[in-house]
C-alpha positions in Angstrom: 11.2 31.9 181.8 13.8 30.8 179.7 12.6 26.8 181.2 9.1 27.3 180.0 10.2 28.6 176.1 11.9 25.4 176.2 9.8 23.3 177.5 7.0 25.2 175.2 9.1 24.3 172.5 9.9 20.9 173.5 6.4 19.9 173.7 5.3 21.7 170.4 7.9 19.7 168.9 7.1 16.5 170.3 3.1 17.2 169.0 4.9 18.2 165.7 6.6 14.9 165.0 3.2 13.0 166.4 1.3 14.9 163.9 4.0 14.1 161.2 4.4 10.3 161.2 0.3 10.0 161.7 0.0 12.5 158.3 3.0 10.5 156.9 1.7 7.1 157.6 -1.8 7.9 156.3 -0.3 8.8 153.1 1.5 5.8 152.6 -1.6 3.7 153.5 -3.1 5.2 150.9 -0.3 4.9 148.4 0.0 1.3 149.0 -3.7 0.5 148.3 -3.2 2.6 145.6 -0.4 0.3 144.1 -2.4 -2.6 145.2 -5.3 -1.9 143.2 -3.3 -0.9 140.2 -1.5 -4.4 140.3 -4.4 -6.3 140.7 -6.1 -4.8 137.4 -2.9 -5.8 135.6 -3.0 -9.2 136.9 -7.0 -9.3 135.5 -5.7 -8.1 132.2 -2.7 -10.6 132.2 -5.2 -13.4 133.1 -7.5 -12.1 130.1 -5.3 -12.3 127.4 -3.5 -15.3 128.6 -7.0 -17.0 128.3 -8.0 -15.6 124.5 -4.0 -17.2 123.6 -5.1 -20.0 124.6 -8.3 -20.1 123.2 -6.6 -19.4 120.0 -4.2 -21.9 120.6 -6.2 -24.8 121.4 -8.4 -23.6 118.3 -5.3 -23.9 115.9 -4.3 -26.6 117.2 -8.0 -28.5 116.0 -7.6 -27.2 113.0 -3.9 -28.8 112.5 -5.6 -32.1 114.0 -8.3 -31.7 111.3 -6.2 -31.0 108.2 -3.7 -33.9 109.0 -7.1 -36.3 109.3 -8.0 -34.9 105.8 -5.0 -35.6 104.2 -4.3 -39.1 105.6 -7.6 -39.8 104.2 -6.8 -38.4 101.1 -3.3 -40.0 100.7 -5.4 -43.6 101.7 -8.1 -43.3 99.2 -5.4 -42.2 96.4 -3.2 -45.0 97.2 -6.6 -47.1 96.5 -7.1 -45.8 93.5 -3.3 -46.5 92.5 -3.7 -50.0 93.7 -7.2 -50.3 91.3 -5.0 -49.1 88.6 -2.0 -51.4 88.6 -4.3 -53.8 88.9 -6.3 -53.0 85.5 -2.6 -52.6 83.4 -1.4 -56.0 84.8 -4.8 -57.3 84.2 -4.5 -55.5 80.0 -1.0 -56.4 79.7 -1.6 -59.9 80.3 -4.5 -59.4 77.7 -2.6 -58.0 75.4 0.4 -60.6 75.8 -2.3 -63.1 74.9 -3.5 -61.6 71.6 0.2 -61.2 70.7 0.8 -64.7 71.1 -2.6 -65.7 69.3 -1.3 -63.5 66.2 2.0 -65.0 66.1 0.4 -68.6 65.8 -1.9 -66.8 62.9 1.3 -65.3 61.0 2.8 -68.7 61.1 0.0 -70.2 60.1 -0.7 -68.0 57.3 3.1 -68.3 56.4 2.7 -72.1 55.9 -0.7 -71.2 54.1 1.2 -68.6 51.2 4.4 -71.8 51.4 1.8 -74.4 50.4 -0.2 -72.1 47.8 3.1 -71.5 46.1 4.0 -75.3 46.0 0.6 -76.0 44.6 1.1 -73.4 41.9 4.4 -74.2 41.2 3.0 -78.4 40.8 -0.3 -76.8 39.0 2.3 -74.8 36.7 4.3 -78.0 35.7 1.6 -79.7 35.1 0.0 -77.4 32.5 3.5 -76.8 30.8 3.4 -81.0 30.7 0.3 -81.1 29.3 0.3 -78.2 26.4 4.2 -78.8 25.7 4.8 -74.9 26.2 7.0 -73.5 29.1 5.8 -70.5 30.9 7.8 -68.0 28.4 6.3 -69.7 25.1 2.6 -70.0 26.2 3.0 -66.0 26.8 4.3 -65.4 23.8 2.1 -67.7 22.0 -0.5 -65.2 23.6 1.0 -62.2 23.1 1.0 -63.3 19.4 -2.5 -64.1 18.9 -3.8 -60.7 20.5 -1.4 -58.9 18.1 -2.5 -60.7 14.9 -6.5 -60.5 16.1 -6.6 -56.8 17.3 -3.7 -55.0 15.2 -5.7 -52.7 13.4 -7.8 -51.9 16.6 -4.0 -51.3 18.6 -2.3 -49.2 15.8 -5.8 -46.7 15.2 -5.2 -46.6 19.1 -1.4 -45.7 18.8 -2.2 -43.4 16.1 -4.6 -41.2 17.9 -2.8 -41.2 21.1 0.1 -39.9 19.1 -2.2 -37.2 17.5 -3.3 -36.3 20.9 0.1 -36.2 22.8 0.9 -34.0 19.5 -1.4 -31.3 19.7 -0.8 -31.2 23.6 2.7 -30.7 23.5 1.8 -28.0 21.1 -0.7 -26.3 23.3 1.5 -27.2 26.6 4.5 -24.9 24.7 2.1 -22.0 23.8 0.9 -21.9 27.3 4.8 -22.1 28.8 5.6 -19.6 26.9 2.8 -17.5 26.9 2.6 -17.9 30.6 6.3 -17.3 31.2 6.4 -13.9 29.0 3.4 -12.6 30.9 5.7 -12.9 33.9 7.9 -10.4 32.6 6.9 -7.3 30.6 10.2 -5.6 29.7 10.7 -2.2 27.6 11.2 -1.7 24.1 14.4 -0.2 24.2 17.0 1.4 21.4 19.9 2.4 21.8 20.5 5.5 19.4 24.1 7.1 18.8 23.6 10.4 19.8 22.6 12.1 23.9 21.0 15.6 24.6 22.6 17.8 27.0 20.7 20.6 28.3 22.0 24.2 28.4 21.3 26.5 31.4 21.1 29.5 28.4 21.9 30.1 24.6 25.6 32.0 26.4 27.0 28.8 27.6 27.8 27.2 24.4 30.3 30.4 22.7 31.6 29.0 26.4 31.7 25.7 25.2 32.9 26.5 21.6 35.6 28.6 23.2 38.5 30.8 21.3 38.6 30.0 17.9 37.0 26.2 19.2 39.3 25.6 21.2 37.5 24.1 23.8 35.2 21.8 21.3 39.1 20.4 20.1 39.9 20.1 23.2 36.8 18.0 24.8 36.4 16.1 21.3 40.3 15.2 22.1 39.8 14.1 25.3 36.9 12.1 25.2 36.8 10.7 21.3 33.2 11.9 21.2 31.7 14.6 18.5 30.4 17.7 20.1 27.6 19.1 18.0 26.1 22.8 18.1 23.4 23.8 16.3 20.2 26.0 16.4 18.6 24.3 18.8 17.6 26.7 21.7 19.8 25.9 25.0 20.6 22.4 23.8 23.9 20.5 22.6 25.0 17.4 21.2 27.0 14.1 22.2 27.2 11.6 19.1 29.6 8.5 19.1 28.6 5.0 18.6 30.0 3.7 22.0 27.8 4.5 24.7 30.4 3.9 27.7 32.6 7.3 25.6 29.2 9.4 25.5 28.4 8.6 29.3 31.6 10.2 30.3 31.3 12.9 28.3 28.0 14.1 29.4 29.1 13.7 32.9 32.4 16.1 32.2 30.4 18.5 30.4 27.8 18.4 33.4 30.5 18.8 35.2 32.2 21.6 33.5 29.0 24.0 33.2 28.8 23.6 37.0 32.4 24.5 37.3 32.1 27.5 35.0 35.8 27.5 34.3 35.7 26.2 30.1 39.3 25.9 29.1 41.3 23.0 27.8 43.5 22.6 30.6 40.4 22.0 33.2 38.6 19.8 30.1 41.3 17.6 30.6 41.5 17.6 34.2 37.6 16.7 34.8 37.3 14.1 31.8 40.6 12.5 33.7 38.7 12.4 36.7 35.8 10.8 35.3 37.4 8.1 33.3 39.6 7.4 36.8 35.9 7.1 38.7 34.8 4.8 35.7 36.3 1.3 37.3 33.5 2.0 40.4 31.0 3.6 38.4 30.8 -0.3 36.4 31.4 -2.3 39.8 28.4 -0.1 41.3 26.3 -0.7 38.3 26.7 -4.2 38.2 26.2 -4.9 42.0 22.4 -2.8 41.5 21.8 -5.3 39.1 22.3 -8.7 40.6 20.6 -7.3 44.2 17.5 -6.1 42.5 17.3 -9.2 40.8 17.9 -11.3 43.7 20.7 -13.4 42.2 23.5 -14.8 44.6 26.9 -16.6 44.0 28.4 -14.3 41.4 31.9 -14.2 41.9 33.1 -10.8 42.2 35.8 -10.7 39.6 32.2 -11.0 37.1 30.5 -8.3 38.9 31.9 -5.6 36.6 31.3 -7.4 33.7 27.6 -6.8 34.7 28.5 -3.6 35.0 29.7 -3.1 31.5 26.6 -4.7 29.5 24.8 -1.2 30.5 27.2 0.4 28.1 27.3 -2.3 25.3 24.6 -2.9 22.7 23.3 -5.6 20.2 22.3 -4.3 17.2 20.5 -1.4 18.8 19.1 -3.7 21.8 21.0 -2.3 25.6 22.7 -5.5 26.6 22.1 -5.1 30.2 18.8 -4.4 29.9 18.2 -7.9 27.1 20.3 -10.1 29.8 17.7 -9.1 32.7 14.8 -10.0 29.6 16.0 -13.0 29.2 16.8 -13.9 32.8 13.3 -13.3 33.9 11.7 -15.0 30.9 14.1 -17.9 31.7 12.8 -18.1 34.9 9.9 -18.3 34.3 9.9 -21.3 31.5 11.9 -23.0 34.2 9.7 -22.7 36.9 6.6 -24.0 34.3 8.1 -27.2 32.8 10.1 -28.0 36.4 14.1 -27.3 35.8 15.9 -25.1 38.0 14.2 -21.6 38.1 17.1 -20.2 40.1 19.9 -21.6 37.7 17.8 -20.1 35.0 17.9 -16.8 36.2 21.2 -16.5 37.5 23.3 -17.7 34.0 20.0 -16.2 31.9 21.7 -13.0 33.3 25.4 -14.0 31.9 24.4 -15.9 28.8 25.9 -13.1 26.8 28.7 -12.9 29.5 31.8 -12.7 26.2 29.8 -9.3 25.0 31.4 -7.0 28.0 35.0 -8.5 26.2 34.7 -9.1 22.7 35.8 -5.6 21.8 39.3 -6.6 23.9 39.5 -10.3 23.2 39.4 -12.0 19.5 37.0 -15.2 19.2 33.1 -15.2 19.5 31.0 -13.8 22.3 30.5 -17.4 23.4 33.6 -18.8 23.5 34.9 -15.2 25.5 32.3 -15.9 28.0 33.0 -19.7 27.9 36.9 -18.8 29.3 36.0 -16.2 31.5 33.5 -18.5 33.4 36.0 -21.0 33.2 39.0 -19.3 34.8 36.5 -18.4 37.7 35.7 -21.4 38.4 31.6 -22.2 37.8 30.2 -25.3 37.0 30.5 -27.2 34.1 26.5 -26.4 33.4 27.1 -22.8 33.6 29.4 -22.9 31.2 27.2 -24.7 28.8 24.8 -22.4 29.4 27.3 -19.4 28.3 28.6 -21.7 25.1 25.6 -23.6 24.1 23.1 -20.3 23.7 23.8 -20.8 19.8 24.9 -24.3 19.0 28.3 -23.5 19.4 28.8 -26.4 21.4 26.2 -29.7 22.4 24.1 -28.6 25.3 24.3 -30.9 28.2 21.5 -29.6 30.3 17.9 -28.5 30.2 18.6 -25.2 31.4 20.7 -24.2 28.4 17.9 -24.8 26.1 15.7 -22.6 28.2 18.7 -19.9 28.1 18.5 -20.3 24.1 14.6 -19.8 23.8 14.4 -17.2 26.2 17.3 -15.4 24.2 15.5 -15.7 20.9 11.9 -14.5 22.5 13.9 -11.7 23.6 15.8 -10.7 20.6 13.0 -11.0 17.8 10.2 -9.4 19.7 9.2 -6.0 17.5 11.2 -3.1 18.1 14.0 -5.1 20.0 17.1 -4.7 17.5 17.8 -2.7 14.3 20.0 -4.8 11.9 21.7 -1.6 10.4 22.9 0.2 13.9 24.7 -2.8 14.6 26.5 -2.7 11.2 27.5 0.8 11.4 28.7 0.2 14.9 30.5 -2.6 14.0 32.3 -0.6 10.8 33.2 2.7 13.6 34.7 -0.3 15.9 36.8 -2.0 12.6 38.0 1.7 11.8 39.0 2.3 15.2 40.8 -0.9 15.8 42.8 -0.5 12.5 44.2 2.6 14.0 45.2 1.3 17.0 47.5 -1.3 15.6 50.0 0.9 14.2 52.6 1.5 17.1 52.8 5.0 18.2 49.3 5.7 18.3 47.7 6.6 21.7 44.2 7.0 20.7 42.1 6.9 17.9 38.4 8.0 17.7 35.7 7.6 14.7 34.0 10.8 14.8 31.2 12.3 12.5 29.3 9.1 12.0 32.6 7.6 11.0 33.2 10.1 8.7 36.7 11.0 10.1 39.0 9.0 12.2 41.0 10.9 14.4 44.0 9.5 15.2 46.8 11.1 18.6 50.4 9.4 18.2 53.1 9.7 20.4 55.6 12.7 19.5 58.4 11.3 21.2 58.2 8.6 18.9 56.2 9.3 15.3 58.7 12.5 13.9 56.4 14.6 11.6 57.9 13.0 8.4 56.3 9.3 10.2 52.9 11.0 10.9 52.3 11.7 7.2 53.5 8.2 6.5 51.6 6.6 9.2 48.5 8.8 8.0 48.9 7.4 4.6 49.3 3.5 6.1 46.0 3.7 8.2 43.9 5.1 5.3 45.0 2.2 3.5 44.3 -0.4 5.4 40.8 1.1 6.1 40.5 1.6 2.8 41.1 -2.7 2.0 39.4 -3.8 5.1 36.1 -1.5 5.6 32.9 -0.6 3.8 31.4 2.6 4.0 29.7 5.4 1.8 32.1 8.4 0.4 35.0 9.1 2.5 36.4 9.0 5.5 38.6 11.5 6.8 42.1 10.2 8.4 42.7 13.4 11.0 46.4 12.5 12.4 47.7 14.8 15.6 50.9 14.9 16.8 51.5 16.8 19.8 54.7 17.1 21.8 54.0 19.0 25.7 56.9 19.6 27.9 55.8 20.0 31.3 58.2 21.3 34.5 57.9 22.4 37.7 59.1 25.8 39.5 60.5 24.2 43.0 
């Protein structure tokens, strides 16, 4: 029993395997054909591209054999041309090599032509001077001699008239310059008059101003030399002094002291301090406007404040500044008309009166002031003409300084320009003022009330009280012998002594 199970199982194993490596080996047949079929599919697709790459190939590769068949063509038929055109340069050099030479022989022979021709008329010359017995010079003059005597009367109406002519053309050329060269420039009619407004916030402010027992009036008038005038008129006071540079700083401290509000003599002092301290930039600033508006350059800057000044200076009633910018401009203009130097014309046109901004500080004539000053700075010997020639103080060496002069003139006697008398009165309040301030020991001295009264501030250290009565006395007098004026004027003499310390 036990031999048949095993022999049962024997046998069912040996059928097992049997039916196991026939299943297995069917299976791996059909794997393989599987794999077979698969690889020879690639190899088709391989073999298909391979062929389009070379397809491609062989088609780039005609194209590169076409292009470089083109361009060797190309590159022969361009050397062709290159060859056709040396040709035709050698070929028109040569040409050209031949006329060359065929005008060289023509210059010569034209050279020899002109040599003979002047030897002919040199022998043709001799011969005529041979047979009339007159050189060259004699026979013109012989000639010249007979045309005179036959046509004189013809060749002096002839003379006269183009004289006439030229005459009346000069005339009309001038009217036209000038007319031509004011119309250029149409400046204001300005005067100067002694007196500013300065408007009040309210009717109040001035007992403010006037202060206790006018305090503050003696004060401000002290520090500033100006008259301070009060009246009826409705929020409104009064500046009056003949010097304009005085009143401008006293309007601008009073301005200054109605803002502040605090109207006492100590702070009057303090703010017109200030102002006259800001005074040196207030000029320099002025003056550099000037020249910038006007477009004027090389102006040394030592000069610039000298511009500055003119603003506060006048000529009988006519603003300096603003005459000096009239007559530049006008100056100009002539210039630019009859053909001198427009830009010299304008730039000394502007300093002509250069002396003016000095001639209260330095003795001599406003030309001969502005003749040193431009001299110490350095400018040209034409500029300085310019500056002393304006009134045939000195010979004028230049074109320019002629203009300078007729621009000056247009500009000063125009209507409404100047007023004779303000300049005098200004001039007597200047004379009164400087009187005063030759005596040593005086500090300041101020022509107030339209030079009714000269007030006068010595130093107490120096001028006792028995002096100031003396010196008082000495100042009238020598106003008295050197000044004209109506009435009286009032010699006002203060001596003050302040002791000042300090609490540390």
């Amino acid at each position: 029993m036990d031999i048949f199970i095993i022999l049962s199982l024997l046998v069912g194993g040996i059928w097992g395997g049997i039916g196991s490596y026939f299943y297995i080996t069917t299976r791996n047949k059909k794997n393989a054909d599987k794999v077979l079929m698969d690889a020879e599919n690639k190899s088709k697709d391989i073999i298909i591209r391979a062929e389009a790459i070379a397809t491609n190939l062989r088609k780039e590769i005609d194209d590169a054999r076409n292009d470089i068949r083109e361009r060797k063509q190309g590159a022969v038929e361009q050397e062709n041309r290159l060859s056709e055109k040396e040709q035709k340069i050698d070929k028109k050099y040569e040409e050209l090599e031949g006329k060359q030479n065929a005008l060289r022989q023509k210059e010569s022979s034209i050279d020899d032509r002109i040599a003979a021709l002047d030897h002919k008329q040199m022998e043709m010359g001799t011969k005529l001077e041979s047979i009339a017995k007159l050189s060259t010079e004699e026979a013109k003059t012989l000639l010249l001699e007979h045309t005179e005597e036959r046509y004189e009367k013809d060749i002096l109406s002839l003379i006269e008239k183009k004289k006439k002519e030229l005459k009346n053309r000069e005339g009309d050329m001038a009217r036209e310059i000038l007319i031509k060269s004011l119309q250029q420039y149409a400046g204001e009619v300005t005067g100067e008059t002694t007196q500013t407004m300065v408007q009040l916030e309210s009717d109040d402010l001035k007992w403010k101003i006037i202060g206790k027992e006018g305090r503050n009036i003696i004060a401000f008038e002290k520090a500033t030399g100006v008259s301070l005038i009060i009246d009826d008129a409705p929020d409104t006071v009064f500046l009056s002094s003949f010097d304009l540079f005085r009143r401008y700083i006293a309007k601008k401290s009073l301005e200054d002291l109605i803002l502040d509000k605090r109207i006492q003599p100590a702070r009057i002092e303090e703010i017109v301090e200030k102002n006259q301290k800001d005074a040196d930039k207030l000029i320099y600033d002025l003056g550099r406007k000037t020249i910038d508006e006007m477009g004027v350059i090389g102006i040394p800057e030592e000069i610039i404040p000298l511009i500055g000044k003119f603003r506060f200076r006048t000529s009988y009633g006519q603003n300096i500044l603003m005459h000096s910018k009239e007559v530049a401009y006008i100056a100009e203009g002539i210039a630019k008309l009859i053909g001198a130097d427009p830009v010299l014309a304008l730039k000394w046109g502007l300093l002509h009166d250069l002396g003016k901004a000095m001639d209260h500080d330095i003795e001599g004539t406003h030309p001969e002031i502005g003749g040193r000053i431009a001299r110490k700075y350095g400018l040209d010997e034409k500029t300085i003409n310019i500056i002393e020639g304006h009134h045939d103080d000195v010979p004028q060496i230049c074109i320019e300084t002629k203009i300078v002069q007729i621009a000056d003139a247009i500009s000063a006697v125009r209507p409404g320009a100047r007023r004779m008398n303000v300049e005098d009165y200004v001039k007597r309040i200047q004379e009164m003022e400087n009187i005063a301030m030759s005596f040593p020991g005086v500090n300041k001295a101020y022509a107030l009330s339209a030079g009714r009264e000269v007030r006068v501030f010595v130093d107490a250290d120096t001028i006792s009280d028995l002096d100031a009565e003396k010196r008082a006395r000495e100042i009238a007098t020598q106003i008295e012998a050197n000044c004209n004026y109506p009435g009286e004027v009032k010699i006002n003499l203060i001596r003050e002594k302040r002791v000042i310390e300090y609490a540390k």
